[in-house]
C-alpha positions as CSV (number, residue, x, y, z in Angstrom):
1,X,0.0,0.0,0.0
2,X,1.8,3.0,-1.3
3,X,1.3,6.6,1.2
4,X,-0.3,8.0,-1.8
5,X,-3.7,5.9,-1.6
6,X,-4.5,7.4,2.0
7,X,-7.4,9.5,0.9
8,X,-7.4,11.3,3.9
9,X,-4.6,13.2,6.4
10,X,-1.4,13.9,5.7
11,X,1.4,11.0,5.8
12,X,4.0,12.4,7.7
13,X,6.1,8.5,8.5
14,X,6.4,5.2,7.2
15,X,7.6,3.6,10.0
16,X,9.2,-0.3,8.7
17,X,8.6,-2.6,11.7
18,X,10.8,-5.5,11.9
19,X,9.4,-8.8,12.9
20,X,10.8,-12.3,13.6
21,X,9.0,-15.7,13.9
22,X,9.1,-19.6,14.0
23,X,7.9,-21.4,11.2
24,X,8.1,-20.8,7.6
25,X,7.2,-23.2,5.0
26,X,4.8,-23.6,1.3
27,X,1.8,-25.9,1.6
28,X,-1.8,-25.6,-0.1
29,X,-4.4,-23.5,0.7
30,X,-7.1,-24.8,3.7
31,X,-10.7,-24.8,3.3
32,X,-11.3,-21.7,5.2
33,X,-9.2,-19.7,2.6
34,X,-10.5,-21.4,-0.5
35,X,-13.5,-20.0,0.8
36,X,-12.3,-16.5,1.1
37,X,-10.5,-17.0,-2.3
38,X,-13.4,-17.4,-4.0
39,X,-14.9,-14.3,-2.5
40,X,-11.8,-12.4,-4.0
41,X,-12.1,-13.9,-6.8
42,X,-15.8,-12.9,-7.6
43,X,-15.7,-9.6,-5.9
44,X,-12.3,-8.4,-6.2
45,X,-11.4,-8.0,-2.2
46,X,-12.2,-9.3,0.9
47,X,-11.0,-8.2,4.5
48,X,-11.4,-7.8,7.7
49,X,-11.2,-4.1,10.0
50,X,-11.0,-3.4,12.9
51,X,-10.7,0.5,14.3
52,X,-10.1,1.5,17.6
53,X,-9.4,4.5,19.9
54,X,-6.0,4.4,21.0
55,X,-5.4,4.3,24.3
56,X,-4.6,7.2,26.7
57,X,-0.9,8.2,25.9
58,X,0.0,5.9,23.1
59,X,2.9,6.5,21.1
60,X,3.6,5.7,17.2
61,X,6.4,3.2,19.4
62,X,3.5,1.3,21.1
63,X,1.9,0.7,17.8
64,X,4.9,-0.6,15.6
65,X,5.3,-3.0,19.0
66,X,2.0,-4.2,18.6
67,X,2.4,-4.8,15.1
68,X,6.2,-6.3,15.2
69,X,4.6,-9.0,18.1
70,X,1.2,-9.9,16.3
71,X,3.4,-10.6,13.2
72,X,5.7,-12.3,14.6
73,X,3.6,-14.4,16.6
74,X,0.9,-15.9,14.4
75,X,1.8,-17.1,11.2
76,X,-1.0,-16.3,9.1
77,X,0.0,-12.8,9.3
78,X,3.3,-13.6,7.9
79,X,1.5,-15.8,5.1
80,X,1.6,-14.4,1.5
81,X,0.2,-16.2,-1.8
82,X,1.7,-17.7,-4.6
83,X,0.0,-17.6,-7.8
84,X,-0.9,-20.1,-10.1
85,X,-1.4,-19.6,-14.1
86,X,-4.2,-22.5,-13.4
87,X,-5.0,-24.0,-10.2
88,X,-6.0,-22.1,-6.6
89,X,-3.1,-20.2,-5.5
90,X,-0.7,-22.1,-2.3
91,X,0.7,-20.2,0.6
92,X,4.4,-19.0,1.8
93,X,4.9,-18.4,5.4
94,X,8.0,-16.5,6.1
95,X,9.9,-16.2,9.0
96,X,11.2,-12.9,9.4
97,X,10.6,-9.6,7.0
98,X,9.7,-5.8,7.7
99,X,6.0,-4.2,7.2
100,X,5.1,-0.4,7.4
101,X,3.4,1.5,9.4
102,X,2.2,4.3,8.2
103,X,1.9,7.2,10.7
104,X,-1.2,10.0,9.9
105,X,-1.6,13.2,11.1
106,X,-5.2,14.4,11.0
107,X,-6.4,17.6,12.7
108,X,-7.9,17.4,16.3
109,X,-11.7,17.5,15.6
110,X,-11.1,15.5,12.4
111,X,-9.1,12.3,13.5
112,X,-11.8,9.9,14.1
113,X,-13.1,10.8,10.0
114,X,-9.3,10.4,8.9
115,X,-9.4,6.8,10.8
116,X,-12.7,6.1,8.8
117,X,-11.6,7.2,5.5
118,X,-8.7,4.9,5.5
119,X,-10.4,2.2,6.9
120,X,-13.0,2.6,4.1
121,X,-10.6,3.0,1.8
122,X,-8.0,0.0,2.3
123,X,-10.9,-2.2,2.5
124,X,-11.7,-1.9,-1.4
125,X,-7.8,-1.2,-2.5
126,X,-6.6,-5.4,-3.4
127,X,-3.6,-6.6,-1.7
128,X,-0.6,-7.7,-3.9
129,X,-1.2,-11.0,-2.9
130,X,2.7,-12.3,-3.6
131,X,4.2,-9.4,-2.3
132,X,2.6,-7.7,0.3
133,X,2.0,-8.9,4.1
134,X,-2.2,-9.2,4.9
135,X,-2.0,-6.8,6.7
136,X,-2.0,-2.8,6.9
137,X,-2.0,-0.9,9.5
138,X,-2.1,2.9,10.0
139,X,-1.3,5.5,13.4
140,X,-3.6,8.3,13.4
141,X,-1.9,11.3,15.1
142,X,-2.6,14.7,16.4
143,X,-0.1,17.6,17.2
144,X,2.8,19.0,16.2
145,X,6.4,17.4,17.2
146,X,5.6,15.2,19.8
147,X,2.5,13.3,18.2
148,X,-0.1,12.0,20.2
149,X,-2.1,8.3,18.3
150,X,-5.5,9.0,18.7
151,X,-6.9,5.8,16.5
152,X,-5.1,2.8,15.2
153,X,-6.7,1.2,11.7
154,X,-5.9,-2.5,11.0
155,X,-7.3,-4.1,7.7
156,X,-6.5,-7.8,7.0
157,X,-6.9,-9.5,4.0
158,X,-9.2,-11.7,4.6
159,X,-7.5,-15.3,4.1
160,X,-5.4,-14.7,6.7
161,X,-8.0,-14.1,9.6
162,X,-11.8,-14.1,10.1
163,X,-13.9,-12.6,12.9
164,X,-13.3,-14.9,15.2
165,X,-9.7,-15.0,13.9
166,X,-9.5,-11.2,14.7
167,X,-10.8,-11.6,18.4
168,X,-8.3,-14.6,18.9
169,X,-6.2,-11.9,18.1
170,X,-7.0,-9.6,20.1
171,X,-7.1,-11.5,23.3
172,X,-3.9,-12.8,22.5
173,X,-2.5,-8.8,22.7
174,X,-4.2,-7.6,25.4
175,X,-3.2,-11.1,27.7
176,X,1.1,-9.5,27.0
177,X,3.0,-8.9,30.3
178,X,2.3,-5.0,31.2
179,X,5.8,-4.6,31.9
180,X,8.0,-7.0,29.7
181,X,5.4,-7.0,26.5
182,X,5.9,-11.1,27.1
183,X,3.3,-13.4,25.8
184,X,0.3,-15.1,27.9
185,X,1.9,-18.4,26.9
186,X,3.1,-20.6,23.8
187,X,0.8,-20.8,20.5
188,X,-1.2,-23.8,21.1
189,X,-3.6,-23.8,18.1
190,X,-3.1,-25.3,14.6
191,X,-1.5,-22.9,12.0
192,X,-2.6,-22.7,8.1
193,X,0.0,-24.7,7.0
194,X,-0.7,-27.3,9.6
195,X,-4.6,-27.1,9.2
196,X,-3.8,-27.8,5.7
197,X,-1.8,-30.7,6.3
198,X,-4.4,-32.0,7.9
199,X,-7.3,-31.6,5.4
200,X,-4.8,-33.4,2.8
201,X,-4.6,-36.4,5.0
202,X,-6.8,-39.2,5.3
203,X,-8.4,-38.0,8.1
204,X,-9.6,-34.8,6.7
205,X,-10.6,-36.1,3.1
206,X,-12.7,-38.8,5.3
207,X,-14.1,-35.0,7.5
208,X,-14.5,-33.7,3.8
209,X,-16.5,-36.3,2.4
210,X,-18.9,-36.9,5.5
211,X,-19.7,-32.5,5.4
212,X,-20.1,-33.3,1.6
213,X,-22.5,-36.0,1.9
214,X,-24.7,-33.7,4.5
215,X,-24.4,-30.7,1.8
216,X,-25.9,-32.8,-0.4
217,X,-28.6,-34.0,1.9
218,X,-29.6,-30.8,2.4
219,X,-30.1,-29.5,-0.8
220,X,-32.4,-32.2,-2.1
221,X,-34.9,-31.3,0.1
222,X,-34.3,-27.5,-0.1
223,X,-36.2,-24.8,-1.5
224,X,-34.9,-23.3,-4.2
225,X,-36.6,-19.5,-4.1
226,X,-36.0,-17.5,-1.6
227,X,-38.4,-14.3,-1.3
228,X,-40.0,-14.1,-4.7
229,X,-39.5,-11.1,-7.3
230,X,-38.0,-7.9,-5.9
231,X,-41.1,-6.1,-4.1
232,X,-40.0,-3.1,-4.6
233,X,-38.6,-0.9,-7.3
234,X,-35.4,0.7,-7.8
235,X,-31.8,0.1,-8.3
236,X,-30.1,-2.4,-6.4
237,X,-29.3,-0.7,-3.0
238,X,-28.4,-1.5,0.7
239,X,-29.7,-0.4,4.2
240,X,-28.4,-1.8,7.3
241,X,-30.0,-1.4,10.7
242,X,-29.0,-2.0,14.2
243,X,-31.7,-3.2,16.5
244,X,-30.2,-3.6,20.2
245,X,-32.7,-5.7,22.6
246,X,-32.1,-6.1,26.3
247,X,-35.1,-8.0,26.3
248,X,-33.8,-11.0,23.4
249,X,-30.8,-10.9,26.0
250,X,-32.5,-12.2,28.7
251,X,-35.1,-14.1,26.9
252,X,-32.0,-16.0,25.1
253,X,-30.5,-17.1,28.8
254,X,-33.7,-17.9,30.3
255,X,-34.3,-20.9,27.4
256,X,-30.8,-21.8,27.6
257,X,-31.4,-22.1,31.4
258,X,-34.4,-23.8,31.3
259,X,-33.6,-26.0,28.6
260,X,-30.1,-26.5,29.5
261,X,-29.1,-25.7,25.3
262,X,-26.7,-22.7,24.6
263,X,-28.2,-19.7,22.9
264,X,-27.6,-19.6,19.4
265,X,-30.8,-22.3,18.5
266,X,-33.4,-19.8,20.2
267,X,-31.8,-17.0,18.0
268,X,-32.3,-18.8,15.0
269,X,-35.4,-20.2,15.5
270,X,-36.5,-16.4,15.7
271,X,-35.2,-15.6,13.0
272,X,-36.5,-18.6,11.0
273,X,-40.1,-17.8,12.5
274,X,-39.5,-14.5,12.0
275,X,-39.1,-14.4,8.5
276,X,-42.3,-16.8,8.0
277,X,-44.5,-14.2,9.9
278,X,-43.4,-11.2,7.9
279,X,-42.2,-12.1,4.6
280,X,-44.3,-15.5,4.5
281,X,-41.6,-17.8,3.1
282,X,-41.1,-21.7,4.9
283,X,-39.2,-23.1,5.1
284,X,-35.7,-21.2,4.1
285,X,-32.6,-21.8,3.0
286,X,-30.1,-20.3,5.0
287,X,-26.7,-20.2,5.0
288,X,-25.3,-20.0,8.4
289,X,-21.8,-18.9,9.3
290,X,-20.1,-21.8,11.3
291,X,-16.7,-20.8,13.1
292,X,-15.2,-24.2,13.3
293,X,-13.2,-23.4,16.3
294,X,-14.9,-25.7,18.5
295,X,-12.4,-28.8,16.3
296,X,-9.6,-29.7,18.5
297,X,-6.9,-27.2,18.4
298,X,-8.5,-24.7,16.6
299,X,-10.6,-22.5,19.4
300,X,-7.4,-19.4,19.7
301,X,-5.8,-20.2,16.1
302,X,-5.4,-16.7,14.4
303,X,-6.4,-17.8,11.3
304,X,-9.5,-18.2,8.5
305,X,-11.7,-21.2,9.4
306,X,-15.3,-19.7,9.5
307,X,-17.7,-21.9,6.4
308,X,-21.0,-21.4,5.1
309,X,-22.9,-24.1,5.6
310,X,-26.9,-24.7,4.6
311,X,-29.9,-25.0,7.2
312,X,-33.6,-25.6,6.7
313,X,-36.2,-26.0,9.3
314,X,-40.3,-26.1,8.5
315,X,-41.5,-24.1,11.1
316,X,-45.3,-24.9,10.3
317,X,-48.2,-26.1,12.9
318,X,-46.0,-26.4,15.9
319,X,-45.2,-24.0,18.9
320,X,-42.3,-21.4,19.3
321,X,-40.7,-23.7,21.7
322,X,-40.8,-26.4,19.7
323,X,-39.0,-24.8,17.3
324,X,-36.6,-23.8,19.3
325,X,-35.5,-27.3,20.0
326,X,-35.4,-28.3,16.6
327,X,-33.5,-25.5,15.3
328,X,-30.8,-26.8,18.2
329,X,-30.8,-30.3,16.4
330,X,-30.8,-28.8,13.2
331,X,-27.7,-26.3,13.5
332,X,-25.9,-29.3,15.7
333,X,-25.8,-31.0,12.3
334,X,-24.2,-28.1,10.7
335,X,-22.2,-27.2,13.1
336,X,-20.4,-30.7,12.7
337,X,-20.6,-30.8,9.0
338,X,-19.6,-27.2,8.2
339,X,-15.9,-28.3,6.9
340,X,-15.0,-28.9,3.4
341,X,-13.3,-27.6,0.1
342,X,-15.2,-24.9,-0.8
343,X,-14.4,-25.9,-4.6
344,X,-15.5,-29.2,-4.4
345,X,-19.2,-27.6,-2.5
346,X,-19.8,-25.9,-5.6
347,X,-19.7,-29.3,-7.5
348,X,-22.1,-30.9,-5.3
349,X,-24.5,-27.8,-5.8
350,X,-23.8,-27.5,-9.6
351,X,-24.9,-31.4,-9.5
352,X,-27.9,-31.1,-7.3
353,X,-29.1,-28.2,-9.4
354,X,-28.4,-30.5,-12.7
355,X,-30.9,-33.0,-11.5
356,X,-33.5,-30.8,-10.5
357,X,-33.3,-28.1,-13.3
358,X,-33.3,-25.2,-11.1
359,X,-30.6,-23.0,-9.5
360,X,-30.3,-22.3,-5.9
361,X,-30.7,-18.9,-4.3
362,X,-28.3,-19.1,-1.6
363,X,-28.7,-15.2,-0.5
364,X,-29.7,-15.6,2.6
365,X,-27.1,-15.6,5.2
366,X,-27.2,-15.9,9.1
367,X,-23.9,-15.2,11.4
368,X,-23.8,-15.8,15.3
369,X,-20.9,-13.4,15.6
370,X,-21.4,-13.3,19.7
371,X,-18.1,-14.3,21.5
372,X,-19.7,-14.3,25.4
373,X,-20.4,-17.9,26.9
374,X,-23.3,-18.6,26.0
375,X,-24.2,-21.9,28.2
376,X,-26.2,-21.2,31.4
377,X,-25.7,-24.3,33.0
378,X,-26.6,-23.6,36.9
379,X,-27.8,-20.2,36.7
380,X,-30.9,-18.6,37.5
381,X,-33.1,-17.9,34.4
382,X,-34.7,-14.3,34.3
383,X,-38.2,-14.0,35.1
384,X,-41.0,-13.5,32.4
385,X,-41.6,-10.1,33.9
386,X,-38.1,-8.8,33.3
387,X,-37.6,-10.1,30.0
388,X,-41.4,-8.3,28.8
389,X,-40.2,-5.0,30.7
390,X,-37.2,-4.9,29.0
391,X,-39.0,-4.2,25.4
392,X,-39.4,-0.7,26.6
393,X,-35.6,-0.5,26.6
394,X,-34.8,-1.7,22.7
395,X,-33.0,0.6,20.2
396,X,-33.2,0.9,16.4
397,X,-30.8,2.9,14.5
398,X,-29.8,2.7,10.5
399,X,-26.5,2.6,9.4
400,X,-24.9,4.7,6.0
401,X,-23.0,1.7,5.1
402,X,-23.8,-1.9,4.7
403,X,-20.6,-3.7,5.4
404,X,-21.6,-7.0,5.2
405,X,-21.9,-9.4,1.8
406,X,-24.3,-7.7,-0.6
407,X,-27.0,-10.1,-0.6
408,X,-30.9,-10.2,-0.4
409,X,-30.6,-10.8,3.4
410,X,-27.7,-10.8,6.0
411,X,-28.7,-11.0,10.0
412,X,-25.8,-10.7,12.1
413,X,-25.6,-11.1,15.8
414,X,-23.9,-9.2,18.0
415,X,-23.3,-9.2,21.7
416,X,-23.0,-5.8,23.2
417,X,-23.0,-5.6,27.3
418,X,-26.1,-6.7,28.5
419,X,-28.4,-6.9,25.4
420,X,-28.4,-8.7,22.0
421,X,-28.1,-6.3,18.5
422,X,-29.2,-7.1,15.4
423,X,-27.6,-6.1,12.8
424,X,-29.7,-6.5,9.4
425,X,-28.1,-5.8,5.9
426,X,-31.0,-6.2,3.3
427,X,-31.5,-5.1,-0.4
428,X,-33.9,-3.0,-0.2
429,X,-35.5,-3.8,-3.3
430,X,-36.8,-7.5,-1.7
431,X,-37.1,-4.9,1.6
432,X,-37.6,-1.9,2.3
433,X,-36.7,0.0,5.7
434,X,-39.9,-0.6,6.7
435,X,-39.6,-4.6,6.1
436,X,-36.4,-4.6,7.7
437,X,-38.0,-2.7,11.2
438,X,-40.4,-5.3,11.0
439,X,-38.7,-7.7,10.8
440,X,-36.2,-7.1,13.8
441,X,-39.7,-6.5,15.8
442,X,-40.4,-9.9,14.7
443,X,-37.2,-11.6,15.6
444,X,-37.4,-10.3,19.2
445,X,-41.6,-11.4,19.6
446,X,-40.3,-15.0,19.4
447,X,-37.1,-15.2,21.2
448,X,-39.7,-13.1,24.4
449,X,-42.1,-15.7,23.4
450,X,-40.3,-19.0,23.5
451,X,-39.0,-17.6,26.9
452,X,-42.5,-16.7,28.7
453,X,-45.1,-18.6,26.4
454,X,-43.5,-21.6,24.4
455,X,-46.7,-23.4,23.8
456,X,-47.5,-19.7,21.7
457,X,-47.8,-21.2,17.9
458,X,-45.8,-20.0,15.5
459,X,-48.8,-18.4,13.4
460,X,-47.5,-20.3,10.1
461,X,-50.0,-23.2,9.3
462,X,-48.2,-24.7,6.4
463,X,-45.0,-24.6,3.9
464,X,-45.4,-21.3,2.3
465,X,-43.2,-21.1,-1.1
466,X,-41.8,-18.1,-2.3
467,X,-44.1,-15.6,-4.6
């Protein structure tokens, strides 16, 4: 990234950090960054941000510390491509090298928009996949001589880490001895080239195969429509809103308590029902976003593992609660079968669509992005009365940017303290704001109603196809 594609502040040092680490080595791509390849490869980029205040007092020497230890320590961050004329590219892990760090100085009052802009920015610009590190990171500073870094920027291309990837991460720097900058402990979790090793072996083709055969099994039975002709008229276009619920918070713990299931089923089951009440489609495709770092050796790796995998549930004629327990068996199967060559997916959906002469819409996409425990084994489940007060206390807010995969629908969930967001990314030409509001309402009726009134039906009396 040359200092010249900063669209915003002035550049004022490119600061080359150093970095040193063990391993090095050329081996094939794993199936978390086929995946991502193929995301590149269709849309020209794919990463991952994160921004953040810097803290109280930081110096541009903190930063390019920061930097020089995440680099050194986890090799994905010191893994480049290698091209291929034909073929899917393989990956180099080096041991040592330099990376820049560029320092920006931004006015006072304008700082947190520099950090923005070049956050925005990087995140569309591709990496030069053989030559540069995936990663870029920029010090945003204010003041003259002495600078002060007001916000750090980190984009990551997006083979090299995921979401979770990026909280592994994160843990891993903030865990550093205060005073000697020493890690929390040896790397413990599989690298890339390991990972990769493993999916060659015997083992993995057999973990392959089995996620294959459940693909497969899936899509038989699947619908093929989603939500009909667009509804609305208009260019393609994005909205996203945030809807924050202290009330789907509690209602979430209170099942898991009760029930003694973690969270995530009840959360999809709303959304399933949700989407049958409002938009009358059922049962849907989804795709849901599996981390994979509940596989042995994989929960800290800083790395790319998170797959798409297909879900369908029939939520007709039975109760919220109901449904709540089958969307737990439902994602259980995904969950273990949510590990494959993303190449060799798209041959078992080209051959499933062969057969039955239509083509899959696969634009619907839920992602459990929460990173709290989310097992309430032993703990005291919130009342009925708490959970319906709480209603009174949910937010809505719209977003300027969608920055999530532009597709017909995309629920995210996220976990801020003490309440449950939803973060909805829709075309709005399938929905509009209002549909989207709705929507979120929705979502949050059931999980409050599988909590304090399971038997409640879920209103939807049969399979409804798409219009």
């Amino acid at each position: 990234m040359e200092a010249s594609e900063v669209p915003r502040g002035e550049v004022v040092d490119r600061v080359l950090v150093p970095f040193e680490g063990d391993g090095a080595g050329e081996g094939e791509l794993t199936f978390g960054q086929r995946d991502l390849w193929q995301s590149i490869v269709k849309s020209g980029t794919s990463t991952v941000t994160f921004l953040a205040e810097a803290e109280l007092g930081a110096t541009v020497n903190a930063v390019a510390d920061t930097l020089r230890f995440m680099m050194g320590r986890h090799q994905s961050l010191r893994t480049r491509l290698v091209l291929r004329e034909s073929g899917l590219p393989r990956q180099r892990v080096s041991e040592t090298g330099t990376i820049p760090l560029l320092v920006v100085a931004a006015e006072a009052g304008d700082a947190a928009e520099v950090a923005e802009a070049i956050s925005a920015h990087w995140k569309t610009v591709p990496f030069e996949y053989e030559s540069e590190w995936p990663v870029r990171m920029a010090a945003i500073v204010v003041g003259s001589g002495s600078y002060t870094v007001t916000h750090v920027v980190t984009v990551f291309l997006h083979t090299a880490i995921d979401g979770f990837g990026l909280a592994a991460l994160l843990t891993d720097i903030s865990a550093r001895d205060s005073a000697t900058g020493a890690p929390a402990g040896p790397v413990t979790a599989l690298t890339p080239l390991a990972q990769a090793a493993f999916e060659a072996s015997p083992a993995g083709r057999r973990q392959n195969a089995q996620s294959l055969r459940y693909l497969e099994r899936v899509l038989r039975g699947a619908p093929t429509r989603l939500f009909g002709g667009p509804r609305h008229g208009g260019k393609c276009r994005f909205a996203m809103l945030r809807y924050r619920s202290r009330a789907m918070h509690l209602a979430v713990q209170a099942i898991a308590t009760r029930e003694r299931l973690h969270e995530s089923p009840t959360l999809l089951a709303s959304f399933l029902v949700g989407i049958g009440r409002v938009v009358g489609v059922n049962p849907l495709l989804t795709m849901m976003v599996v981390s994979n770092r509940f596989r042995p050796e994989y929960a800290d790796s800083v790395s790319a593992l998170s797959k798409l995998v297909p879900v369908v549930l029939d939520v007709a004629d039975i109760s919220v609660g109901e449904t709540v327990a089958r969307a737990s068996a439902e994602a259980l199967n995904a969950y273990r079968n949510a590990y494959y060559d993303a190449y060799e997916q798209d041959e078992v959906v080209d051959r499933v669509e062969g057969e039955r002469g239509e083509r899959f819409d696969l634009s619907c996409h839920y992602n459990d992005r929460r990173r709290r425990p989310r097992a309430r084994a032993g703990l005291v489940a919130p009342a009925a009365a708490e959970i319906r007060g709480a209603l009174a206390d949910t937010e809505l807010s719209w977003k300027q940017h969608a920055h999530f995969p532009k597709i017909k629908l995309h629920l995210c969930v996220e976990d801020p303290p003490g309440a449950i967001d939803l973060v909805l990314s829709a075309d709005q030409r399938y929905f509009s704001r209002t549909d989207m509001e709705t929507l979120a309402r929705a979502i949050e009726e059931v999980a409050v109603q599988a909590a304090t009134a399971p038997q409640t039906p879920t209103g939807i009396i049969c399979p409804i196809a798409a219009g």
